[in-house]
PDB file of N, CA, C, O and CB in Angstrom:
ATOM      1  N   UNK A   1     -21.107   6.333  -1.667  1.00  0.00           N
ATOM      2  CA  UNK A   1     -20.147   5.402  -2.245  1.00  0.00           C
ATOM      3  C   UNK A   1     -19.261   4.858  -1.146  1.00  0.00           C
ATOM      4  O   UNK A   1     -18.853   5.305  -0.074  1.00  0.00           O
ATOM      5  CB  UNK A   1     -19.302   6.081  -3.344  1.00  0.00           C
ATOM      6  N   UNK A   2     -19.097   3.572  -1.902  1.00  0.00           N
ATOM      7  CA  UNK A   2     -17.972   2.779  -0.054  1.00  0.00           C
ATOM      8  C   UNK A   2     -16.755   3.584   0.071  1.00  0.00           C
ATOM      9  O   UNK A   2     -16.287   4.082   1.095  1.00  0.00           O
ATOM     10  CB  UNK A   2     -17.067   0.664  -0.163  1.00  0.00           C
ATOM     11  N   UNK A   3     -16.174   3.649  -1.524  1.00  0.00           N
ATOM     12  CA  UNK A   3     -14.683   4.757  -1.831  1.00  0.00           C
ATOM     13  C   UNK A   3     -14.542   5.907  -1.265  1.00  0.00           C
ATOM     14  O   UNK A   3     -15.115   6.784  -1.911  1.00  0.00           O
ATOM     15  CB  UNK A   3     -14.484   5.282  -3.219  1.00  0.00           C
ATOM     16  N   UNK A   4     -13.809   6.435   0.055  1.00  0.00           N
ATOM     17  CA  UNK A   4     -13.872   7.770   0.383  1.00  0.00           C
ATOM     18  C   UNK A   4     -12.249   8.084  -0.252  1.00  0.00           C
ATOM     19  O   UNK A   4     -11.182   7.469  -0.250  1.00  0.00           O
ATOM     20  CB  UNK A   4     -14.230   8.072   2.188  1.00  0.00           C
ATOM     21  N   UNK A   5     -12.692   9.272  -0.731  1.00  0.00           N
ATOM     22  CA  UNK A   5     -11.074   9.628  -1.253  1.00  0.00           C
ATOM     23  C   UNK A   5     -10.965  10.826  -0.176  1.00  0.00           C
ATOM     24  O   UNK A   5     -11.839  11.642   0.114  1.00  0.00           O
ATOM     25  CB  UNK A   5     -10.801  10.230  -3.238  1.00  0.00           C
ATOM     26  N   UNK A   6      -9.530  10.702   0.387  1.00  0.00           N
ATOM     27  CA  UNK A   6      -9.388  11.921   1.113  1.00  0.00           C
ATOM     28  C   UNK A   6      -7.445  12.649   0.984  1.00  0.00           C
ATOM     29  O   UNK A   6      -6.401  12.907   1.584  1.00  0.00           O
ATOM     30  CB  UNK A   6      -9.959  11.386   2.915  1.00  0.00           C
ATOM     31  N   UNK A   7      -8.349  12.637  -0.603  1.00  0.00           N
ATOM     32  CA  UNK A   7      -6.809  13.767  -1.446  1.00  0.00           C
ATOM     33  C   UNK A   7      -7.292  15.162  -0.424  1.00  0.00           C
ATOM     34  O   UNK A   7      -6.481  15.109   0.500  1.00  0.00           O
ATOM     35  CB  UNK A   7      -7.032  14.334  -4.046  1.00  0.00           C
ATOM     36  N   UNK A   8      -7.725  15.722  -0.305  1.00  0.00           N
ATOM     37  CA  UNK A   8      -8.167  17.129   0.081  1.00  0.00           C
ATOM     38  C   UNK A   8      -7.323  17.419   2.066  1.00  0.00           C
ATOM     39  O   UNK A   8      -6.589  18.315   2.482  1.00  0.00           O
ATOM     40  CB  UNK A   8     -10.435  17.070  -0.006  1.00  0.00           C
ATOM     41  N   UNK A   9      -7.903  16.209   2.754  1.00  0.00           N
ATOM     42  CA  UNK A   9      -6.851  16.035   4.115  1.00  0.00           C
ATOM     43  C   UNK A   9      -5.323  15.622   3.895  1.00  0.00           C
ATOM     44  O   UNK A   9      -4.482  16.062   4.679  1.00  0.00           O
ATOM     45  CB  UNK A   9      -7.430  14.814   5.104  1.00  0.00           C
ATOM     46  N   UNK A  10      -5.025  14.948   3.048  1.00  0.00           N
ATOM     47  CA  UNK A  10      -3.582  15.149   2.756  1.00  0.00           C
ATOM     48  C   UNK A  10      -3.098  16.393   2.020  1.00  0.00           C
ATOM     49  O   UNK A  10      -1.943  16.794   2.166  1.00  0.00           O
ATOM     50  CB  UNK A  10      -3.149  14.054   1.997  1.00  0.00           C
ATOM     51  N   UNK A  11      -3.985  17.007   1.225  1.00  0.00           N
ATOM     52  CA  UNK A  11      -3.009  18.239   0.526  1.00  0.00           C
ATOM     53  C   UNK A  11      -2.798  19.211   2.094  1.00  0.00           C
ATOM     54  O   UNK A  11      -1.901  20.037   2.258  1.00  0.00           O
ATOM     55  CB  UNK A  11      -4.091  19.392  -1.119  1.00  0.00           C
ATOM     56  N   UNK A  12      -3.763  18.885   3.027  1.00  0.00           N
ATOM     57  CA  UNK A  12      -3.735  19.668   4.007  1.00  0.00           C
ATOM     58  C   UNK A  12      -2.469  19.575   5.105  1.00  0.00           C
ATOM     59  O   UNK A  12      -1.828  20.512   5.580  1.00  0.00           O
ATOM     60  CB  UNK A  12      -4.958  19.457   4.550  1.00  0.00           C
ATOM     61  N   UNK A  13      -2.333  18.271   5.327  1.00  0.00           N
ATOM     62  CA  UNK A  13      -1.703  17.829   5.863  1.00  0.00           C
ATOM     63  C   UNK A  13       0.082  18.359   5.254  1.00  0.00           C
ATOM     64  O   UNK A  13       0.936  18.807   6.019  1.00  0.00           O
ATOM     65  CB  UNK A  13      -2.301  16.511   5.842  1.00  0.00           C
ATOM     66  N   UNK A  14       0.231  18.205   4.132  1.00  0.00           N
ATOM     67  CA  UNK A  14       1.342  18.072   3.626  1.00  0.00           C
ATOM     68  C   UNK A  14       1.629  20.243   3.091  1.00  0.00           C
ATOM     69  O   UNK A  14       2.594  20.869   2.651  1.00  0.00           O
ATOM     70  CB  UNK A  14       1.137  16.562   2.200  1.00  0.00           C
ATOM     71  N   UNK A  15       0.247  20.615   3.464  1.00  0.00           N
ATOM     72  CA  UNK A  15       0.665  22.120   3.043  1.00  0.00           C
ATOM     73  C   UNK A  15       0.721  22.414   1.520  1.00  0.00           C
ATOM     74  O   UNK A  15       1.340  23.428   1.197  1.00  0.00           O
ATOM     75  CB  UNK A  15       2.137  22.458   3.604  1.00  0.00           C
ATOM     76  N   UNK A  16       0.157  21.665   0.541  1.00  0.00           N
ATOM     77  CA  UNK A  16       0.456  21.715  -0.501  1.00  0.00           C
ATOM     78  C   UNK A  16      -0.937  22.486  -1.243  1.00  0.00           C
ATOM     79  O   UNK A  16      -2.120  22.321  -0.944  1.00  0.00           O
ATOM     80  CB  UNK A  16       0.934  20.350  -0.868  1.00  0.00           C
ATOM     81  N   UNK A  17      -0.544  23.081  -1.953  1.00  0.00           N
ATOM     82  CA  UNK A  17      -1.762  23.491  -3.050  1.00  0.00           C
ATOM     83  C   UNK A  17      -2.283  22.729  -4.085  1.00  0.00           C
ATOM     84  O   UNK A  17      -1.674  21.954  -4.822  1.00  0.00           O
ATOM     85  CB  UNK A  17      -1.436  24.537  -3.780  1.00  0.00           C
ATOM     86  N   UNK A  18      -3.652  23.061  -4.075  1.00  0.00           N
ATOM     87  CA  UNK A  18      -4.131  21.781  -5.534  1.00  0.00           C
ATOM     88  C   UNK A  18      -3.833  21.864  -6.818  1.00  0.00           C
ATOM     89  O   UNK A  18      -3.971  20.989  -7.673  1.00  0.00           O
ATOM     90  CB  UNK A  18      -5.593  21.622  -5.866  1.00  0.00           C
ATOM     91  N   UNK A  19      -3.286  23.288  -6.971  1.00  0.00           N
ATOM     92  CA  UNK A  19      -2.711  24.029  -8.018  1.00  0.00           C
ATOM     93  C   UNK A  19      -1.470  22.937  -8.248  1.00  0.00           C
ATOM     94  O   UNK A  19      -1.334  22.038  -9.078  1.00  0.00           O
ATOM     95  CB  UNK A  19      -2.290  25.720  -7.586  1.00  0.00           C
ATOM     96  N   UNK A  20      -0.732  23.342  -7.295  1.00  0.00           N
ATOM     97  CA  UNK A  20       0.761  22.716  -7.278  1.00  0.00           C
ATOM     98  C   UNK A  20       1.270  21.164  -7.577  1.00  0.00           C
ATOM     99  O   UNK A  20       2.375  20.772  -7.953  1.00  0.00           O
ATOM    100  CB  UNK A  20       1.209  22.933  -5.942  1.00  0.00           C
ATOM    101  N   UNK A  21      -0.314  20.202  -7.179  1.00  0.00           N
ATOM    102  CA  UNK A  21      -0.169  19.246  -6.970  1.00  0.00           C
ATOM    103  C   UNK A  21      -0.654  18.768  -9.045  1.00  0.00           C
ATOM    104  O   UNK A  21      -0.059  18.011  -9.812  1.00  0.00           O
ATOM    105  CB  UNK A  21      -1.038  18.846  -5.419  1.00  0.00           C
ATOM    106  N   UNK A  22      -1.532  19.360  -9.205  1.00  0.00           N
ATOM    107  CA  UNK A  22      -2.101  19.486 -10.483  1.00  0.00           C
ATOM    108  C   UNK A  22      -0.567  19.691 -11.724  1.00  0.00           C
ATOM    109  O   UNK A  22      -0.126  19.009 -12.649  1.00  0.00           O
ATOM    110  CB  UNK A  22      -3.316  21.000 -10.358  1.00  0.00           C
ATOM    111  N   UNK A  23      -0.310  20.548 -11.300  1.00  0.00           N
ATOM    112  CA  UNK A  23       0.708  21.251 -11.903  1.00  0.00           C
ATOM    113  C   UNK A  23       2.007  19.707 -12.015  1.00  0.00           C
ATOM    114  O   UNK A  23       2.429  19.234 -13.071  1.00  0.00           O
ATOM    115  CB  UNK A  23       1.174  22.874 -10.736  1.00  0.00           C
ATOM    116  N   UNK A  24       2.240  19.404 -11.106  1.00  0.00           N
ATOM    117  CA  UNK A  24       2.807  17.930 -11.069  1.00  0.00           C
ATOM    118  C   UNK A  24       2.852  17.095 -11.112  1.00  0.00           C
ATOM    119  O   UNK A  24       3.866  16.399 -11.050  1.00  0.00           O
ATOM    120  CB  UNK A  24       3.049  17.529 -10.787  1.00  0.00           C
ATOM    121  N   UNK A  25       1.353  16.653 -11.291  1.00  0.00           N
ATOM    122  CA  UNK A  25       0.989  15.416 -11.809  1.00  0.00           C
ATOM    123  C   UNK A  25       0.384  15.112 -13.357  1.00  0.00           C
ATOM    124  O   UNK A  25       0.184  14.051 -13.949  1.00  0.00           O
ATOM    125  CB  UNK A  25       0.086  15.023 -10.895  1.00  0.00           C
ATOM    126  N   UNK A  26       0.202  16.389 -13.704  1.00  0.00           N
ATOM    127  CA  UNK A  26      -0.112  17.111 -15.223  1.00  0.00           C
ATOM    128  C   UNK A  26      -1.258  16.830 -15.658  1.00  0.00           C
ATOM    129  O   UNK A  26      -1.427  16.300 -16.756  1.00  0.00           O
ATOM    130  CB  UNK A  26       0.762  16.739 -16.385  1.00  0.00           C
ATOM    131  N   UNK A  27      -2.442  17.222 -14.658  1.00  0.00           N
ATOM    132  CA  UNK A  27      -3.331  17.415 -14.996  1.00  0.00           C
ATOM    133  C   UNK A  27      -4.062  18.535 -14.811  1.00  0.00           C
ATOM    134  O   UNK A  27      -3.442  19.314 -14.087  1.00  0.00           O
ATOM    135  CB  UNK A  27      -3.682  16.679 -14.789  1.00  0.00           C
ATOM    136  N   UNK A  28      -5.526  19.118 -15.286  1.00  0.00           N
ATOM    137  CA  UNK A  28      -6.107  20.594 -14.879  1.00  0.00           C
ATOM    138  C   UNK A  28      -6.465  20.190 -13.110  1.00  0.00           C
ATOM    139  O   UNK A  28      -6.410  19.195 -12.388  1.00  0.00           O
ATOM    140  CB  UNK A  28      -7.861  21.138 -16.049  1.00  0.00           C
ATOM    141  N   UNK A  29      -6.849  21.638 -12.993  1.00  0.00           N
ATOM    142  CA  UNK A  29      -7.381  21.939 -11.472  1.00  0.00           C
ATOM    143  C   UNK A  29      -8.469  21.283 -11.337  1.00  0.00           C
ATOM    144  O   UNK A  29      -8.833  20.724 -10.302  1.00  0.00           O
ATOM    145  CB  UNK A  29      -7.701  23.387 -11.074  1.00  0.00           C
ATOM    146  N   UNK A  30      -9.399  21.331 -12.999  1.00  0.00           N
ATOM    147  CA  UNK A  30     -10.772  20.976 -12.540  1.00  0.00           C
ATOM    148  C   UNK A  30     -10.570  18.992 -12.644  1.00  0.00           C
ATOM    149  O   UNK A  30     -11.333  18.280 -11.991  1.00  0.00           O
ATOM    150  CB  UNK A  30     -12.215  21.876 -13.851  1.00  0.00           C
ATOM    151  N   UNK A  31      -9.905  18.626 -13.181  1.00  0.00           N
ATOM    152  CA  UNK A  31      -9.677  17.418 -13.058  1.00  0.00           C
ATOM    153  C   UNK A  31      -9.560  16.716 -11.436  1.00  0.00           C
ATOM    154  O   UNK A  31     -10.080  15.791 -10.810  1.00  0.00           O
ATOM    155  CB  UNK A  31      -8.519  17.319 -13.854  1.00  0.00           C
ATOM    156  N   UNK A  32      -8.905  17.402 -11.295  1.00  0.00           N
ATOM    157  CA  UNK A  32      -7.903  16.981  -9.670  1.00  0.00           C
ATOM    158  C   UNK A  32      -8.949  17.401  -8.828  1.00  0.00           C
ATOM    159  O   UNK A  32      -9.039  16.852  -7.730  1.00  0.00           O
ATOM    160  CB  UNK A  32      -6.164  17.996  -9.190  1.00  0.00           C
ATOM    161  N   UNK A  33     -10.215  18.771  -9.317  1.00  0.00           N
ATOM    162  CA  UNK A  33     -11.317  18.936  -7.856  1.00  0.00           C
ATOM    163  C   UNK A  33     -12.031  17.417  -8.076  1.00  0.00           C
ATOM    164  O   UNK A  33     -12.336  16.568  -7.239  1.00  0.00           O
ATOM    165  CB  UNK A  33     -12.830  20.600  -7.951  1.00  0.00           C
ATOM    166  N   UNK A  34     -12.167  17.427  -9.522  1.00  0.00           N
ATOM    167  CA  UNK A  34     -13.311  15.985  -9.647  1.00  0.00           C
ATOM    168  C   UNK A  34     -13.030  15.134  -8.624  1.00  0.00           C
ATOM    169  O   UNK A  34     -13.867  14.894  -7.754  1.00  0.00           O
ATOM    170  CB  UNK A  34     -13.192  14.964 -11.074  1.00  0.00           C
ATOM    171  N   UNK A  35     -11.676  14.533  -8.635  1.00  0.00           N
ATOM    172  CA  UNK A  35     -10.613  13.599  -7.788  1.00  0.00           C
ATOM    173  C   UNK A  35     -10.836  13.701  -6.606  1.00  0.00           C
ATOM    174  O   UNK A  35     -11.109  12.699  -5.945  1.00  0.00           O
ATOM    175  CB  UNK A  35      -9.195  13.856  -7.888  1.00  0.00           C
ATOM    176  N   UNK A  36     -10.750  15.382  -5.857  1.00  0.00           N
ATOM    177  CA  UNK A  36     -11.164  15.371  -4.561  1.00  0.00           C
ATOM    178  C   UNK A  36     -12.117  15.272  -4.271  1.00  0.00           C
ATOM    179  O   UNK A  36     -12.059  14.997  -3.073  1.00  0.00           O
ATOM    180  CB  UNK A  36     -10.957  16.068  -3.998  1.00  0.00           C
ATOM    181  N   UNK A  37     -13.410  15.319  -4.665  1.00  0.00           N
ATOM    182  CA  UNK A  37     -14.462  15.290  -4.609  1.00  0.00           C
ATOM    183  C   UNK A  37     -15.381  14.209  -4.745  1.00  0.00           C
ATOM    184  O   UNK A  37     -16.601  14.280  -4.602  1.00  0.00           O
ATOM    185  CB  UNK A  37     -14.600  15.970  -5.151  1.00  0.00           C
ATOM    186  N   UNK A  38     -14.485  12.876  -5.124  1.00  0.00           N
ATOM    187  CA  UNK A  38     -14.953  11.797  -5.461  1.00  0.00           C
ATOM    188  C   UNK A  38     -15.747  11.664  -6.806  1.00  0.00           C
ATOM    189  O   UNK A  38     -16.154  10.546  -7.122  1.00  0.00           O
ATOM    190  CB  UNK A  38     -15.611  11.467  -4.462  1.00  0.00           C
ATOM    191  N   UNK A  39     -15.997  12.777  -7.643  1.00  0.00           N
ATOM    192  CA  UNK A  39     -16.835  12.667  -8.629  1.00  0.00           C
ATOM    193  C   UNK A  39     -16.607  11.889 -10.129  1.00  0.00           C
ATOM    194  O   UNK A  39     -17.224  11.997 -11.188  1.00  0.00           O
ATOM    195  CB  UNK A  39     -17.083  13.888  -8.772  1.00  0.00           C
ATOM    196  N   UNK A  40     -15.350  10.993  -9.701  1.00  0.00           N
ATOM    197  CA  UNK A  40     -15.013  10.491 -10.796  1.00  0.00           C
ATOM    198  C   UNK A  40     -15.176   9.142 -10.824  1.00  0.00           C
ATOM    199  O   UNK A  40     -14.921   8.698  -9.705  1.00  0.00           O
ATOM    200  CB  UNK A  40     -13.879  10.824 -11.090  1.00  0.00           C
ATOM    201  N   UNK A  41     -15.557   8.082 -11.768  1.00  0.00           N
ATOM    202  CA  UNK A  41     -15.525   6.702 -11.765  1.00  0.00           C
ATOM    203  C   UNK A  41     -14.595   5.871 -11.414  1.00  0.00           C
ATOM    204  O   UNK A  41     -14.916   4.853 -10.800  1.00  0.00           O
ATOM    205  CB  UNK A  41     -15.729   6.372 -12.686  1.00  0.00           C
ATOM    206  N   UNK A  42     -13.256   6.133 -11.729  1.00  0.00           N
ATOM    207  CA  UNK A  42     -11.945   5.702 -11.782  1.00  0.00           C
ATOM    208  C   UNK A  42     -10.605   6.585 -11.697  1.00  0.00           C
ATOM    209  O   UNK A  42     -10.696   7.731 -12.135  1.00  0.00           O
ATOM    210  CB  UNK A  42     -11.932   5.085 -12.869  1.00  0.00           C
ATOM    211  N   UNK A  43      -9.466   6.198 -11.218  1.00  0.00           N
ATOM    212  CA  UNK A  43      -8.527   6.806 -11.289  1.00  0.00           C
ATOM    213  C   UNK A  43      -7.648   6.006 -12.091  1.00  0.00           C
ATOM    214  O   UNK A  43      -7.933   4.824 -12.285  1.00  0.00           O
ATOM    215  CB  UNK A  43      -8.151   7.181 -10.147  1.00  0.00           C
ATOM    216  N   UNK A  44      -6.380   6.627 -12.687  1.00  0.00           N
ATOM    217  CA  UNK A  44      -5.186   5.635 -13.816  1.00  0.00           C
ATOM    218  C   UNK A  44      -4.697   5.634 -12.561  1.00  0.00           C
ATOM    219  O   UNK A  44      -4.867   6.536 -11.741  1.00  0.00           O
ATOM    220  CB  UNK A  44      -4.044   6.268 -15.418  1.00  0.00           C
ATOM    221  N   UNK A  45      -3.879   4.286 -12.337  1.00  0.00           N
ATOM    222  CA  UNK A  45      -2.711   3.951 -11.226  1.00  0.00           C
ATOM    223  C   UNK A  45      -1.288   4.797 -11.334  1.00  0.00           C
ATOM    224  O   UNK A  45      -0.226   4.694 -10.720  1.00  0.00           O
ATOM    225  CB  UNK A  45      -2.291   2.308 -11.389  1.00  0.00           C
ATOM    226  N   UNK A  46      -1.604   5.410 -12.069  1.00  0.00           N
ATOM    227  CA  UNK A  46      -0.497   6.410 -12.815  1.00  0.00           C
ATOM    228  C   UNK A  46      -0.443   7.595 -12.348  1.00  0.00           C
ATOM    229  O   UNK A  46       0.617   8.167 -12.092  1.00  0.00           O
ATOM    230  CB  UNK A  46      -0.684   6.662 -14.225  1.00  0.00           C
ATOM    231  N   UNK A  47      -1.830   8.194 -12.155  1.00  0.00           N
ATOM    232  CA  UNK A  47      -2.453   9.711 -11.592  1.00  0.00           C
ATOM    233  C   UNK A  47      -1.904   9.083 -10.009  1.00  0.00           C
ATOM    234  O   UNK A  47      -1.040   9.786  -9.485  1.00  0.00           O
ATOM    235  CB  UNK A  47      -4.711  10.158 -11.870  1.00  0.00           C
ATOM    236  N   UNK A  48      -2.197   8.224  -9.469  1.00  0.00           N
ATOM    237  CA  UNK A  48      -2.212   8.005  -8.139  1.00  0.00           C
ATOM    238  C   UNK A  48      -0.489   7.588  -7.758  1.00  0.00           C
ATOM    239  O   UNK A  48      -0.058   7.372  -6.626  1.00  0.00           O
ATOM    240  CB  UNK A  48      -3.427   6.768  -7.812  1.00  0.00           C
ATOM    241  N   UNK A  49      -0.094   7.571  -8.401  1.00  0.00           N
ATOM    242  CA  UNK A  49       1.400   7.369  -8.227  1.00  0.00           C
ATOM    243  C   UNK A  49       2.098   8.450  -7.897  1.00  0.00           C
ATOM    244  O   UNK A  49       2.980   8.699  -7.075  1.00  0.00           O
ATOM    245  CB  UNK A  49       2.019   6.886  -9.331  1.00  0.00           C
ATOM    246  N   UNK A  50       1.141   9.418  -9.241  1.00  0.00           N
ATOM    247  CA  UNK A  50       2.538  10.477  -9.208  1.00  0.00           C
ATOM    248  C   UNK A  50       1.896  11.758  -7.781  1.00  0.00           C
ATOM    249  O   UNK A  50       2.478  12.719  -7.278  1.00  0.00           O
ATOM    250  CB  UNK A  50       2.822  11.560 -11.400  1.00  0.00           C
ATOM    251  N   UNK A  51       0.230  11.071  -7.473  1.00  0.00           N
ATOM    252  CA  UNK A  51      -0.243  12.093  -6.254  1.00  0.00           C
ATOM    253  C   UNK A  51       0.569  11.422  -4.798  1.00  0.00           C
ATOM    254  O   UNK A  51       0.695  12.156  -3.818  1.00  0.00           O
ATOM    255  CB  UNK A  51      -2.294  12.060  -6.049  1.00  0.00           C
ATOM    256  N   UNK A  52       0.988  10.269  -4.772  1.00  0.00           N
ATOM    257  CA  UNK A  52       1.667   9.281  -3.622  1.00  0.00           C
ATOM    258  C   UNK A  52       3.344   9.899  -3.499  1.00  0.00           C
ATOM    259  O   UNK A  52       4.066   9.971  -2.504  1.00  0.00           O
ATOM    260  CB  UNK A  52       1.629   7.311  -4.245  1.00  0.00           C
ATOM    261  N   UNK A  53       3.635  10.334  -5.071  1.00  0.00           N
ATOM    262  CA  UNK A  53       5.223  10.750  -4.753  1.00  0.00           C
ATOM    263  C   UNK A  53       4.937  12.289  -4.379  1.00  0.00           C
ATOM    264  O   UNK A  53       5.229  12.714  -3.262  1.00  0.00           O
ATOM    265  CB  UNK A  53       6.475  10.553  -6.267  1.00  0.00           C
ATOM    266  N   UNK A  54       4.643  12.699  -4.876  1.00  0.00           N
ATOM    267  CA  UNK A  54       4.651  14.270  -4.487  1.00  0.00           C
ATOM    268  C   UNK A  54       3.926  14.216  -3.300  1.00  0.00           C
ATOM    269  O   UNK A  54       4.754  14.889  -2.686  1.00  0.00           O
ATOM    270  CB  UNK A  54       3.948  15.361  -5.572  1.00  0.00           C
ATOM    271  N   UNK A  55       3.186  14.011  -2.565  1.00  0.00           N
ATOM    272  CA  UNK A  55       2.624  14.175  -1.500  1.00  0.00           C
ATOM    273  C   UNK A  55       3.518  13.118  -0.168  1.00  0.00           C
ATOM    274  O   UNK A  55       3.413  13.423   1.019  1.00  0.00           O
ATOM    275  CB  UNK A  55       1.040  13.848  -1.875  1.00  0.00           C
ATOM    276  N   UNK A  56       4.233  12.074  -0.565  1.00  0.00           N
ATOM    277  CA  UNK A  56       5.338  11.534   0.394  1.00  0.00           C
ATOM    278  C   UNK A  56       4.145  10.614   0.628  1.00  0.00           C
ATOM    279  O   UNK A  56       4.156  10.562   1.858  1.00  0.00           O
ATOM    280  CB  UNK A  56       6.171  12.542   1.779  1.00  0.00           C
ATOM    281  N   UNK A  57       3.187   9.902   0.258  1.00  0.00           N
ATOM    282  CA  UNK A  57       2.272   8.863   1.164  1.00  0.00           C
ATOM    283  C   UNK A  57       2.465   8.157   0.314  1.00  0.00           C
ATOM    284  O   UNK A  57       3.183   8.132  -0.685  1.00  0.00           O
ATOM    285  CB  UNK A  57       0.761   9.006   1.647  1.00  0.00           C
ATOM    286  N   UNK A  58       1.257   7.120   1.095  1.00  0.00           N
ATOM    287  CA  UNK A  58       0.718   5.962   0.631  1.00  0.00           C
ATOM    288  C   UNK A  58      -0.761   5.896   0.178  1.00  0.00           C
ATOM    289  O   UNK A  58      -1.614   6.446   0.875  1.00  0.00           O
ATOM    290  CB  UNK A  58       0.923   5.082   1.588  1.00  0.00           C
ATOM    291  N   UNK A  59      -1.193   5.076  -1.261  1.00  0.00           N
ATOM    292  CA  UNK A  59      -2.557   4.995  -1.333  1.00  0.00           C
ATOM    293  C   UNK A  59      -3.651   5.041  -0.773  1.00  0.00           C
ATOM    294  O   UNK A  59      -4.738   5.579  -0.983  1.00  0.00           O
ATOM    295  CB  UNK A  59      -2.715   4.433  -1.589  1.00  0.00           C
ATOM    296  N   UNK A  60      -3.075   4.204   0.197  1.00  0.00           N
ATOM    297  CA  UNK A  60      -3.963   3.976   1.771  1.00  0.00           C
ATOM    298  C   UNK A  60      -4.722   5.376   2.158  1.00  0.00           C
ATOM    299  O   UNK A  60      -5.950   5.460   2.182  1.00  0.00           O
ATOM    300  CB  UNK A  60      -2.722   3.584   3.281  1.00  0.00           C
ATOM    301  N   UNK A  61      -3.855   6.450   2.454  1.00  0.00           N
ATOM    302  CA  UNK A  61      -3.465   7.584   2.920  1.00  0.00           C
ATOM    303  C   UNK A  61      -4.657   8.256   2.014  1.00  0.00           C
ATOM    304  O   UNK A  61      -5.267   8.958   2.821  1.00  0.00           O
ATOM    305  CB  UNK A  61      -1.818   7.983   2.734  1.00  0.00           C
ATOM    306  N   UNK A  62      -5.162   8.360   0.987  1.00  0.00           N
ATOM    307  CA  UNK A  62      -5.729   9.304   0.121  1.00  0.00           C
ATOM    308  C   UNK A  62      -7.582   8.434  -0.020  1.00  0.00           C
ATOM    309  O   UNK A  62      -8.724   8.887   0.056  1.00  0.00           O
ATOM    310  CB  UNK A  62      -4.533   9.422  -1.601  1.00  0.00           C
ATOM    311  N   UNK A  63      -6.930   6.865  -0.277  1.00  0.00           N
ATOM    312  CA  UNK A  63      -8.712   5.969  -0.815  1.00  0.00           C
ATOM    313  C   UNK A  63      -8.742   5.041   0.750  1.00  0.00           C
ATOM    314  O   UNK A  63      -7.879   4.393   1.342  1.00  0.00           O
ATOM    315  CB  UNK A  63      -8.600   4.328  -2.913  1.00  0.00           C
ATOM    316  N   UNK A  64      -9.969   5.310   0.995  1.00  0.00           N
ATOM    317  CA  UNK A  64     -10.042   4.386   2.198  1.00  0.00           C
ATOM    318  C   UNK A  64     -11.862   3.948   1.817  1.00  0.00           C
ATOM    319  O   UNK A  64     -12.718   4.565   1.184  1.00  0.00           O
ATOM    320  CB  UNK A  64      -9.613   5.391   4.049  1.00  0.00           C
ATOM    321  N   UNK A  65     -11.889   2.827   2.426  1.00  0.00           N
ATOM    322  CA  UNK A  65     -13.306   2.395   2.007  1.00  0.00           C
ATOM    323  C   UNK A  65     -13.910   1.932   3.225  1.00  0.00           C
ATOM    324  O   UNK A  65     -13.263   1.234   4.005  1.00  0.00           O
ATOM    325  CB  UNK A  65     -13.365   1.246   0.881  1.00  0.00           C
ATOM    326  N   UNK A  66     -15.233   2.302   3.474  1.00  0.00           N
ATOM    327  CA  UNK A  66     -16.144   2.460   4.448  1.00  0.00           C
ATOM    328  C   UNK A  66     -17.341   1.588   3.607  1.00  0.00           C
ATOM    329  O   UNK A  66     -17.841   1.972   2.550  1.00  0.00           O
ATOM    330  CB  UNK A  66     -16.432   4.146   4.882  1.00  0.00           C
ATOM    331  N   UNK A  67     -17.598   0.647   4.139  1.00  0.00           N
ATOM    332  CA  UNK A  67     -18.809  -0.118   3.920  1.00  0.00           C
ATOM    333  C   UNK A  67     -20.268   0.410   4.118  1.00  0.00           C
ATOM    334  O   UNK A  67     -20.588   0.778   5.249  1.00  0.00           O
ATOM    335  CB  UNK A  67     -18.687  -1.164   4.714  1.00  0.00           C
ATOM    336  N   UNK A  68     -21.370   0.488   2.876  1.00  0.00           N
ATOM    337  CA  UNK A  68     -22.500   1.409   3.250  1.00  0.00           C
ATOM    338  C   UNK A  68     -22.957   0.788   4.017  1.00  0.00           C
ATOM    339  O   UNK A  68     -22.666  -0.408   4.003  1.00  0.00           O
ATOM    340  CB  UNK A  68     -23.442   1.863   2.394  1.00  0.00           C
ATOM    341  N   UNK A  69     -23.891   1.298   5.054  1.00  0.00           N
ATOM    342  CA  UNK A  69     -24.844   1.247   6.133  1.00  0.00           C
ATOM    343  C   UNK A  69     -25.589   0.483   5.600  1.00  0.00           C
ATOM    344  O   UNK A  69     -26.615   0.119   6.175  1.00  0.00           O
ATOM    345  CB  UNK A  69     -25.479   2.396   6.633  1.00  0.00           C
TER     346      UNK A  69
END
């Protein structure tokens, strides 16, 4: 997929747990692995808001897109 999501290097970056981040954005764990993992179709601009405030970034920062080969 062109969409690389890289929630997983920012939770790293920022020291945060996926638990914690889950826990604050109010959704399950297994939701938020889907998320890291790219396994989901779509995100609400809503989920990504509240992962941008708690984590101190920018969108940019988490979805970056790489054109396929």
């Amino acid at each position: 997929m062109a969409i690389i999501i890289n929630l997983d290097v920012m939770l790293a970056k920022r020291k945060v747990r996926s638990k914690e981040l889950a826990e604050f954005i109010g959704i399950t764990d297994q939701n938020l692995s889907l998320i890291k993992t790219g396994k989901v179709k779509g995100i609400r601009l809503s989920t990504l808001n509240a992962i941008c405030k708690y984590l101190d970034c920018q969108p940019g920062d988490i979805l970056e897109y790489r054109p396929d080969p």
